[in-house]
C-alpha positions in Angstrom: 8.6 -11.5 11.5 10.7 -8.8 11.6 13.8 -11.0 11.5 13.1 -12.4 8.7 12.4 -9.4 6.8 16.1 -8.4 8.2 17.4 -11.4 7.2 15.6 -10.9 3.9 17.0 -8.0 2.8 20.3 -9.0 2.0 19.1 -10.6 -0.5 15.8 -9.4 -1.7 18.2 -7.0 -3.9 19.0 -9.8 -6.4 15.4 -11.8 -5.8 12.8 -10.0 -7.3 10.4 -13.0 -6.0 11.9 -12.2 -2.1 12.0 -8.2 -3.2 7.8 -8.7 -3.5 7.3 -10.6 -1.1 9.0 -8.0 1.5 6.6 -5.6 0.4 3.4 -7.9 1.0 4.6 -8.5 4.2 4.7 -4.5 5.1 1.7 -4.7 3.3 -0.6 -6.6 5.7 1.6 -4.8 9.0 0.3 -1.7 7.0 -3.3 -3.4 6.9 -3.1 -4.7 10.6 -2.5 -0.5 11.4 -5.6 0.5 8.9 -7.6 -2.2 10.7 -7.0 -0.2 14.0 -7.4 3.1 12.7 -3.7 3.7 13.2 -3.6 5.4 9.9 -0.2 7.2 10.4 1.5 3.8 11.2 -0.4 2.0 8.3 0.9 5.0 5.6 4.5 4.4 6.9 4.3 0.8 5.6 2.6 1.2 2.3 5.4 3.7 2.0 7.7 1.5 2.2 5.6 -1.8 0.5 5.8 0.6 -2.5 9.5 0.3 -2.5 9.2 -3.1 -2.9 7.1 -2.8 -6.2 4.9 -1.2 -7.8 1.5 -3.1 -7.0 -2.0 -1.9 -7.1 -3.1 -3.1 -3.6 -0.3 -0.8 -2.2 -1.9 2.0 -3.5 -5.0 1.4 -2.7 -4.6 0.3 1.1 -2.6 3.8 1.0 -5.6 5.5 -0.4 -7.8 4.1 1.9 -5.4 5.2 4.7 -5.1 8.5 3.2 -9.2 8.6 2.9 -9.6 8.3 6.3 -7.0 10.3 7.6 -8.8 13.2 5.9 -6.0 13.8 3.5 -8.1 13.2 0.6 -6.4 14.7 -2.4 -3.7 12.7 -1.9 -5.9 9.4 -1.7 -7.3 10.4 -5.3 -3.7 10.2 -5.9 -2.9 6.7 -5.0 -6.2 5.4 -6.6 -5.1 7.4 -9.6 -2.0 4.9 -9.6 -4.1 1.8 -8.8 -6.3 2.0 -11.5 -3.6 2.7 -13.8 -2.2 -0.7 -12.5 -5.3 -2.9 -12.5 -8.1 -0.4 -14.4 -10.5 -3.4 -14.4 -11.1 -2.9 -11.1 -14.4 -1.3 -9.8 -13.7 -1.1 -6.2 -10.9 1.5 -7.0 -13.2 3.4 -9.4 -15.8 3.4 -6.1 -13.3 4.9 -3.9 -11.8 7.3 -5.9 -15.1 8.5 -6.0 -15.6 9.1 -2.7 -12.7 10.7 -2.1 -13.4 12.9 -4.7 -16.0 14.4 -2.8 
């Protein structure tokens, strides 16, 4: 996989279709990390998946990484940014809340 994310890059620059699909990719690596409470790891690559574009689900996967690596002001943050991306939905709402606390 991480060849062709190397080989990707050359021209994910003129490809906005390749340039989002890159950052899904480091999206689900960074959801793989979250999934094994390697939240450090996980961050790095929603990082970067936000590079790519400026998607929702990156911040929210970042927030939830944030969330549980006790950094919660910064998680309100990044649900901040995905509701402002896609305010319809709840889920976001729910865990800004609970960071918030």
């Amino acid at each position: 996989m991480e060849k062709v994310i190397q080989e990707m890059k050359q021209f994910s620059g003129r490809n906005t279709h390749l340039k989002a699909l890159e950052g899904r990719v480091l999206a689900e690596k960074g959801d793989g990390y979250l999934f094994n409470r390697e939240y450090d790891k996980a961050l790095q690559f929603y990082d970067d998946a936000i590079k790519c574009g400026d998607f929702w689900v990156y911040y929210q996967q970042k927030g939830e990484a944030l969330s549980y690596n006790s950094k919660k002001p910064e998680a309100v943050q990044c649900y901040e940014r995905a509701i402002q991306l896609f305010p319809s939905y709840e889920v976001i709402h729910q865990q800004k809340l609970r960071a918030s606390k």
